[in-house]
N, C-alpha and C positions, 0 to 999 in steps of 0.2 A: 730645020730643027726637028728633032725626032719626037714623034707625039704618041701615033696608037702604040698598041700593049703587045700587039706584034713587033713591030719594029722595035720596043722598048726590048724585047724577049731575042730578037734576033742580035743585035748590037749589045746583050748581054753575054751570049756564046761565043761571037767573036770575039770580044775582051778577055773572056776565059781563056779559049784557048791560047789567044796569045802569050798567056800570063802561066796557064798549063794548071790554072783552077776548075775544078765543077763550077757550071751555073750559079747552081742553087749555092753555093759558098761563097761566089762573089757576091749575090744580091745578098746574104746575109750578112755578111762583112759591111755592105754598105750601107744597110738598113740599121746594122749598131750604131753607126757613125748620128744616128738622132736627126729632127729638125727635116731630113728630106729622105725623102721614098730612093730606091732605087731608081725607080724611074727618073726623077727629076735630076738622080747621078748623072745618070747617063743621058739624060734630054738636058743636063744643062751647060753642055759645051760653049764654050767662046764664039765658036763658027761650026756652023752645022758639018756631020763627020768627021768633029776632030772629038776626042776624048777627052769626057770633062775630066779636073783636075783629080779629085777626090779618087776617079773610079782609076784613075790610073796608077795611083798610088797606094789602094786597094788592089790593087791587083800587084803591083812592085812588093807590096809587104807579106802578100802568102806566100811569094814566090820566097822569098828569104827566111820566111818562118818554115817552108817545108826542104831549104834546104840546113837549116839549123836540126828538124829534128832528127835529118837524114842521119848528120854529124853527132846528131844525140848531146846536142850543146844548149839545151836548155833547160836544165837543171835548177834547181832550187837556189842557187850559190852562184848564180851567174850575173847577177848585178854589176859587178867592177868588170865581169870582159865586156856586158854591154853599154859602161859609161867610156872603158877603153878604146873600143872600136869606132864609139861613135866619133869620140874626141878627134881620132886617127884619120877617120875618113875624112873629115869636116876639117880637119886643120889647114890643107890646101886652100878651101873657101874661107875660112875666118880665122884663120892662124892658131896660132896652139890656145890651148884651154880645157876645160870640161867641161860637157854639157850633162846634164841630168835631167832624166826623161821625168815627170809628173804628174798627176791625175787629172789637173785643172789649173789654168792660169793664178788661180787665187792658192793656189799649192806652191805657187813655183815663184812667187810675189811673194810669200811669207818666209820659204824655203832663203832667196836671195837677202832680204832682209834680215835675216834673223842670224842668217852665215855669214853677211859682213858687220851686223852692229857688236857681234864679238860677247862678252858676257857683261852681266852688270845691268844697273837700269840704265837708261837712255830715253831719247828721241828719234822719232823716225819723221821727219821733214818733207810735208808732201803737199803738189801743188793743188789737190780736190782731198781734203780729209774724210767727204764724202765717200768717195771709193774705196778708201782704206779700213772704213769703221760700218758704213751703211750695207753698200753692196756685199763685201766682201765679209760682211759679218764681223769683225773683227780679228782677222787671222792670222794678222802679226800680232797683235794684243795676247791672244790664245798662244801661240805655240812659243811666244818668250816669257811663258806664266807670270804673265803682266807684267813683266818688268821695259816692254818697248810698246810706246803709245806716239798717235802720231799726232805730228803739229800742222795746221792751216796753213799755210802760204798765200798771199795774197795774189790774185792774178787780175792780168789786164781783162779788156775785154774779150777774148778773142780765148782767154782761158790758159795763156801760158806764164809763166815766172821773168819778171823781170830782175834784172843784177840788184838793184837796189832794195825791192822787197825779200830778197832772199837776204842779202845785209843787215834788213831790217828784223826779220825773224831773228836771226842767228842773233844777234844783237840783244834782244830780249831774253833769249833761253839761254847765250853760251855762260857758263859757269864764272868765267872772269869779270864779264858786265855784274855779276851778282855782287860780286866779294865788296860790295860797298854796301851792299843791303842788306839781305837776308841770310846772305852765305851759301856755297857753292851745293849745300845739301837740300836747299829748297826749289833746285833747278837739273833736271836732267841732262844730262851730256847730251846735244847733238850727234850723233852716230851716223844715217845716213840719211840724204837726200832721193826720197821717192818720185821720178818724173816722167811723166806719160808722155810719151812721144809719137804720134800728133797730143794737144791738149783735147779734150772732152768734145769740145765744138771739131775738131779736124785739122784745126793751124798746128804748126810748127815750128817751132826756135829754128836759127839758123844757127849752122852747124860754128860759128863765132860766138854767137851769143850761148850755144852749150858750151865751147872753152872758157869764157869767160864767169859760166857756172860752175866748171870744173873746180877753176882757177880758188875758185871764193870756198870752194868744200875742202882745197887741199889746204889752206889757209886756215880753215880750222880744224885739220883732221878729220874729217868727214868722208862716206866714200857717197859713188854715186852710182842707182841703179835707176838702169833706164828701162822704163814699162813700154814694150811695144807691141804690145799684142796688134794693136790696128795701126802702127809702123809701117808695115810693108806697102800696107793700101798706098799710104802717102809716097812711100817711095815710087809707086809703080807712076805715080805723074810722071815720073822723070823717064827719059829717052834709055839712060843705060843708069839702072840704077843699084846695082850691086856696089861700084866704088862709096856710092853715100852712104848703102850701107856699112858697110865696113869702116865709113868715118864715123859713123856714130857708137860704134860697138866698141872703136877704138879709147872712147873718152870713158865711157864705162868701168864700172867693178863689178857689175853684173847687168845680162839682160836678158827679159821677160817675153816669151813668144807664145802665141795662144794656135795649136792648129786648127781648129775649128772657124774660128775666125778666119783663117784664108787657105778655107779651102782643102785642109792636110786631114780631116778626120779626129778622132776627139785625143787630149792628151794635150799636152804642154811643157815647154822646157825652159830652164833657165843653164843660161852660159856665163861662165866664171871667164872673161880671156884674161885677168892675171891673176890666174890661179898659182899656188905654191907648188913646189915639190912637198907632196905631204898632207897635203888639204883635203882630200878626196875622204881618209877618216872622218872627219872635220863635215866635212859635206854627205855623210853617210850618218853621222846623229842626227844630223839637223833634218835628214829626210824622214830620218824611222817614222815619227808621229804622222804624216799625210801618209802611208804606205802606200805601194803601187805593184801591183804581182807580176812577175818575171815574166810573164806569158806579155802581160799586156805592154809590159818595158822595152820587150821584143819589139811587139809588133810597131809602138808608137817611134821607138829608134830608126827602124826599116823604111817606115813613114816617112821620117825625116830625112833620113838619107835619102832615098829616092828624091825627093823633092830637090835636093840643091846640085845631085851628081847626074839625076837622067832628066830629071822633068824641068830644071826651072824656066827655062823660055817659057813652058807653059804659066809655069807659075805668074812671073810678073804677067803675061796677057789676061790672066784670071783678073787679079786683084786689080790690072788698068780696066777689064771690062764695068767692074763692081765700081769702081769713081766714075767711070763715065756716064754710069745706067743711073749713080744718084744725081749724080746733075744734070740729068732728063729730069727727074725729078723733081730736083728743086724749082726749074725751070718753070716747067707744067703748074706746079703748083703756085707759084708765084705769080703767073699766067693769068690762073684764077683767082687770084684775089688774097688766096692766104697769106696770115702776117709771118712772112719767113723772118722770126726774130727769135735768138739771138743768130748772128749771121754766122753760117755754119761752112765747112769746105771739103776735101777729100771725099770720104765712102757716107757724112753724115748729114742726117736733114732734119734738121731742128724747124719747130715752126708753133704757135699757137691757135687755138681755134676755140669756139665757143662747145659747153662740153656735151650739146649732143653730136655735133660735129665729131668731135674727140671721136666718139665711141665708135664710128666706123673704123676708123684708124689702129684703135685699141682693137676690132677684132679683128683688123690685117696686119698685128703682128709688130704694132708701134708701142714703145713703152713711154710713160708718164712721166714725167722728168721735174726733179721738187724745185725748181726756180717760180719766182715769182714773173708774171707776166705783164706787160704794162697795160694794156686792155682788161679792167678789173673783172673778176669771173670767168677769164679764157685758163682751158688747159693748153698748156708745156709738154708738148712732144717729142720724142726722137726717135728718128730711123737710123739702125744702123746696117746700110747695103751691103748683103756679102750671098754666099749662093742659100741661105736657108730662106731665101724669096724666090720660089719657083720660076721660068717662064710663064708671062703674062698675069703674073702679081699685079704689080701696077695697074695692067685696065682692069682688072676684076675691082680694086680701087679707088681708081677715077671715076668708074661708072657709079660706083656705092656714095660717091660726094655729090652726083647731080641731085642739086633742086637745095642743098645745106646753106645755111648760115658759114659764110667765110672769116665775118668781122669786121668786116669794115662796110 
């Protein structure tokens, strides 16, 4: 693994040049990208001397932006060549659609929902209402000027939607069930169904039990957009996992991809794959309000291309390395004592501790999680494993928990 600031500087040049960037423009390129140093780019490869993912794709996107300007094709007015192109390249890998580049995952989760609940009030159907309203500020609330708020769903333990509490929502809110009561005007139309694929904890519906959620949204008109920003993680368990991707995209009316999250650099898309002839207007209001600058639509497209036409072996080895380094984790931790509760899988490590324990963890970069705990007085943690934990995070870590209160 590359570690002095030499070899971080030397394995900086050769990346350039291979890419035919200055130095200093790749490390600042990758230094935008937030959360990790240059260094940690390019020291955080899978296996020593291969190229981590980011820097490779930093390096894939100057090369495409310097030859865009060569062409003098990046102009003020260039939005629809670069939703066209993208669409174009990517349709081979995911079949026709649009995809539209975004600021941030919570951009492109409002953006998705807001272009298929269509106009009018509504409901927006979601298995953590917590992520839709807390995390996310409210930002499907916000950009359908209130008129699309989201409803709870109940989940199992494990944090996914089962057939029957989706029945049972829809049940309570669909307009029909009213018309005995209050009447169809004191109830919002159901519109669509918001579903994180893994759920919160890291589990994941089987791709049967999302047809049979398909099955129940077409049944009421409903569409269904699938959140996958920490998606791919789950897929990378699998041996060859592009096919499951493409099962899941396939049940879809939109879905939500966060590049920072694995790995791509900061930005985010959502993909339409049964887009209309004609939509792309449609999908061009609904972006105005998040804006995103043509320079940066460029480069976060370039991003993405690269990733699924030259890099992706890389890719899934990334995101399989980030599942298997959290369950060193969980492991370790468990090891020691800690109450690994609620039971967590893929890239995530849920777990409680008593809360000066917490606070190491809080400053290595674990966030607070509002569940209630069954040991009364413990905090509710989570990790979520991806490359913005450097090489050798964990023992800096593990070594900070010796001598703590575990809990038990």
């Amino acid at each position: 693994m590359i570690r002095r600031d030499d070899e971080i500087e030397g394995a900086l040049r050769v990346i350039a040049d291979h890419f035919g960037a200055p130095p200093w423009l790749l490390r600042r390129v990758l230094e935008g990208y937030g959360r990790s140093s240059a260094g940690d780019s390019v020291a955080g490869a899978a296996e020593p001397g291969k190229i981590a993912l980011r820097t490779a794709l930093a390096g894939s996107s100057l090369r495409a932006l310097s030859e865009q300007l060569i062409r003098r094709d990046l102009g003020p007015y260039a939005r629809d060549r670069i939703t066209k192109r993208l669409s174009e390249t990517l349709a081979p890998f995911f079949g026709p659609g649009v995809w539209l580049p975004c600021p941030s995952a919570t951009a492109a989760g409002a953006v998705a929902a807001r272009f298929l609940a269509g106009s009018g009030p509504g409901a927006l159907f979601a298995e953590d209402v917590g992520h839709a309203m807390i995390l996310e500020a409210g930002a499907v609330t916000v950009m359908s000027g209130g008129q699309l708020f989201p409803v709870a769903i109940r989940t199992d333990a494990r944090g996914t939607i089962r057939l029957e509490d989706l029945e049972d929502a829809l049940l309570a809110h669909c307009p029909r069930a009213a018309e005995t009561t209050l009447g169809r005007d004191h109830f919002p139309t159901p519109r669509v169904l918001l579903l994180s694929w893994p759920s919160l904890f890291g589990f994941a519906p089987s791709i049967d039990e999302l047809r049979a959620l398909r099955a129940a949204c077409d049944r009421e008109g409903m569409k269904l957009a699938l959140d996958l920003v920490w998606g791919p993680h789950k897929l990378a368990e699998d041996s060859d996992p592009h096919p499951r991707l493409l099962d899941l995209m396939g049940l879809a009316d939109a879905v939500t991809f966060s590049l920072p999250k694995i790995d791509c650099g900061p930005g985010a898309f959502v993909f339409f794959p049964r887009a209309e002839e004609g939509s792309l207007d449609r999908l061009r209001a609904s972006v105005k309000p998040i804006g995103l600058a043509e320079f940066e639509a460029w480069e976060t497209s370039a991003r993405w291309e690269a990733a699924w036409t030259s890099h992706r072996a890389l890719l899934w080895e990334t995101l399989r390395s980030h599942v298997d380094r959290a369950a060193r984790i969980r492991a370790e931790l468990g090891s020691r004592g800690f109450v690994m509760s609620p039971e967590s899988a893929g890239n995530v490590v849920f777990l409680s501790t008593p809360p000066e324990t917490a606070e190491v963890f809080l400053r290595h970069g674990a966030g607070r999680w509002p569940l209630r705990c069954a040991d009364r007085g413990h905090v509710m943690l989570r990790l979520m494993i991806a490359s913005w934990y450097p090489p050798g995070w964990e023992d800096r870590l593990f070594d900070g928990l010796a001598g703590l209160p575990v809990g038990r």
